[in-house]
C-alpha positions as CSV (number, residue, x, y, z in Angstrom):
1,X,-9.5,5.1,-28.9
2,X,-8.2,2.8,-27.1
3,X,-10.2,1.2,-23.7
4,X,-8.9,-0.8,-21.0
5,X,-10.8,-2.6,-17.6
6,X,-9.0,-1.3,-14.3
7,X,-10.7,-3.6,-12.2
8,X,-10.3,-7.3,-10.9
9,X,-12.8,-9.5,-12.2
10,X,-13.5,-12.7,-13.6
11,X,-14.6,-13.8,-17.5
12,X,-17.8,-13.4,-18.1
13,X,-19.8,-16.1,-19.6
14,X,-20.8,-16.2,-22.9
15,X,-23.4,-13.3,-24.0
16,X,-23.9,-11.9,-20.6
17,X,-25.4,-8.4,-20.3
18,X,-22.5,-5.3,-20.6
19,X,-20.1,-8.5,-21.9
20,X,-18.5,-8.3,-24.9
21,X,-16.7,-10.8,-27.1
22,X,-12.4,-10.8,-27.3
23,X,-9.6,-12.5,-28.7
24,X,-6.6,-12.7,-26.1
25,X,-3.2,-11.8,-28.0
26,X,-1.4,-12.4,-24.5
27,X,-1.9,-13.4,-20.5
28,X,0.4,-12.5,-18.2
29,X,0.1,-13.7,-14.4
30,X,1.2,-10.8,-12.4
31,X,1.4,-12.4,-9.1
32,X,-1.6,-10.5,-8.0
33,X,-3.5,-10.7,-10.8
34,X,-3.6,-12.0,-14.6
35,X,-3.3,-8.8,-17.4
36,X,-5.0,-10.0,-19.9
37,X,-4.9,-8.3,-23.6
38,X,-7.1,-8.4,-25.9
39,X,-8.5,-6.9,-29.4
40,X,-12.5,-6.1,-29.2
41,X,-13.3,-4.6,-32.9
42,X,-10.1,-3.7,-33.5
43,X,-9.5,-2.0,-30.4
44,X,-7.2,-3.3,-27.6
45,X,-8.3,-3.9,-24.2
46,X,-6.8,-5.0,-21.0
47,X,-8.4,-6.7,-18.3
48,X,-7.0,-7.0,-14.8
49,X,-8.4,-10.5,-13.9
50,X,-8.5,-12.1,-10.3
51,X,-5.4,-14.8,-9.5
52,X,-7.5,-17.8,-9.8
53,X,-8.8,-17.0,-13.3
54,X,-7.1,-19.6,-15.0
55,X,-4.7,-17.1,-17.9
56,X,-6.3,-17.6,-21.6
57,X,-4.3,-18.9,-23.9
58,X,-3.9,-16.7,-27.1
59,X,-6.4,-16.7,-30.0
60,X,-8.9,-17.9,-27.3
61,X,-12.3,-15.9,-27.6
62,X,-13.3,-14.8,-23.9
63,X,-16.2,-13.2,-22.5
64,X,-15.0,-9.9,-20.7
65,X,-17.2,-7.8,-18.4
66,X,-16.6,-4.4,-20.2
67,X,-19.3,-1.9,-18.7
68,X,-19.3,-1.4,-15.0
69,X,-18.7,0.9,-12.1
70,X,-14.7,0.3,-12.3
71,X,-14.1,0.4,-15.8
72,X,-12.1,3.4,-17.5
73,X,-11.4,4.0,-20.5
74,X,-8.0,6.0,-22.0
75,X,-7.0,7.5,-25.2
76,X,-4.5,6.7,-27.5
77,X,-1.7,8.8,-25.1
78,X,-2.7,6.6,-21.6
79,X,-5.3,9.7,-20.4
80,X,-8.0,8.9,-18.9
81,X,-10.8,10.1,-20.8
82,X,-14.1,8.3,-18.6
């Protein structure tokens, strides 16, 4: 399955509770926000960042806030599953 963030946020920093460790593969600044991809245990995930996030540069390891009131997750056909 694959999961992605839907909301704006910011990185989280290092270890912090509902984070989880990912490798950026690619940063794109939107204009109104940064898409941010990523692999988490072999699975990809995108996070919609805020604008002043400064964009990752790939192979970085990030924090990302995974677990939260805006996050949804799809399946491997874009439906949203939760």
């Amino acid at each position: 399955m694959e999961f992605r963030r839907c909301s704006s946020d910011r990185l989280a920093a290092p270890a912090a509770g509902g984070a989880v460790p990912a490798v950026v593969q690619r940063a794109q600044d939107i204009g109104t926000h940064v898409m941010l991809t990523a692999q988490v245990a072999g699975h990809t995930l995108k996070a919609r960042l805020r604008t002043e996030t400064a964009a990752p540069a790939p192979g970085t390891t990030v924090w990302l806030q995974v677990l939260g009131d805006k996050t949804c997750f799809y399946g491997p056909n874009e439906e949203l599953v939760a």
